[in-house]
N, C-alpha and C positions, 0 to 999 in steps of 0.2 A: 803542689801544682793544682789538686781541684779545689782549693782555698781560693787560689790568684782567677781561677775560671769564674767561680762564683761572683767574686767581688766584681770583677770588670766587668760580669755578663756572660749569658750564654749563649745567647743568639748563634743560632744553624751551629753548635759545638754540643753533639750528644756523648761523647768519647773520647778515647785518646787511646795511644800506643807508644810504646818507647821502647830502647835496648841501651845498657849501660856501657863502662869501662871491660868490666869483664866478660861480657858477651863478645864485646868486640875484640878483644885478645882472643880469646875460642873463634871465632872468626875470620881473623889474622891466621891465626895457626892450623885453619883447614878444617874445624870441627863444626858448620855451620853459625847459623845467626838464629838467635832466640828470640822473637819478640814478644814482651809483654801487651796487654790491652785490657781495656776496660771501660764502663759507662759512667755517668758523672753522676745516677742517682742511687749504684751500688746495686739494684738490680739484678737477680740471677738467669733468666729471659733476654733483660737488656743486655747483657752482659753477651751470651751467647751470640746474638746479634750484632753485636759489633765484632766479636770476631769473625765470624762468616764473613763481613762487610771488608772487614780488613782484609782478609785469607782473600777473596775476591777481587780485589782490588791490586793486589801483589801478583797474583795469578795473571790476570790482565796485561802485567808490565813482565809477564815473562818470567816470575819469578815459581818453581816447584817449592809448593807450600805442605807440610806436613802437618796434621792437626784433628786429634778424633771427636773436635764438637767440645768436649767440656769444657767451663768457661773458666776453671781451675787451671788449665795448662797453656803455657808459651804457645806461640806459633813457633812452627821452626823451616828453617830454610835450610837444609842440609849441607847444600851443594852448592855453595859460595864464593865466589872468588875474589877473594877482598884484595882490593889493592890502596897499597898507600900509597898520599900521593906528595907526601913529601918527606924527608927523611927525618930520623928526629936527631936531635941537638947532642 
């Protein structure tokens, strides 16, 4: 992913955040949402900064964010109520 950033550009992209397959099965099944994040120059400052910026941002839209600052740990959304929204196959 920060390979495909680089190449294309980075213009106003200092970061990024994501949660996978198994985060969302933990999610599904009631044990909140983990999300990862990070800066694009590896940075441990930067780094922390973005997640603030994220945690803040989630906050914002309602969401209770858990997260003691290190830039080594997920964010996590405890209290999730994930719903599918369509069945599977």
């Amino acid at each position: 992913m920060i390979k495909r950033l680089r190449e294309r550009g980075r213009s106003g992209i200092r970061g990024y955040c994501f949660y996978h397959g198994q985060d969302v099965e933990r999610a599904v099944n009631g044990g909140g949402l983990w999300i990862a994040f990070g800066d694009l120059d590896a940075i441990p400052e930067q780094k922390s900064l973005m997640g603030r910026q994220i945690k803040a941002c989630l906050e914002r839209h309602g969401l209770k964010v858990e997260w003691n600052g290190d830039p080594e740990r997920r964010l996590a959304i405890p209290k999730l109520d994930w719903k599918r929204r369509r069945q599977p196959k």
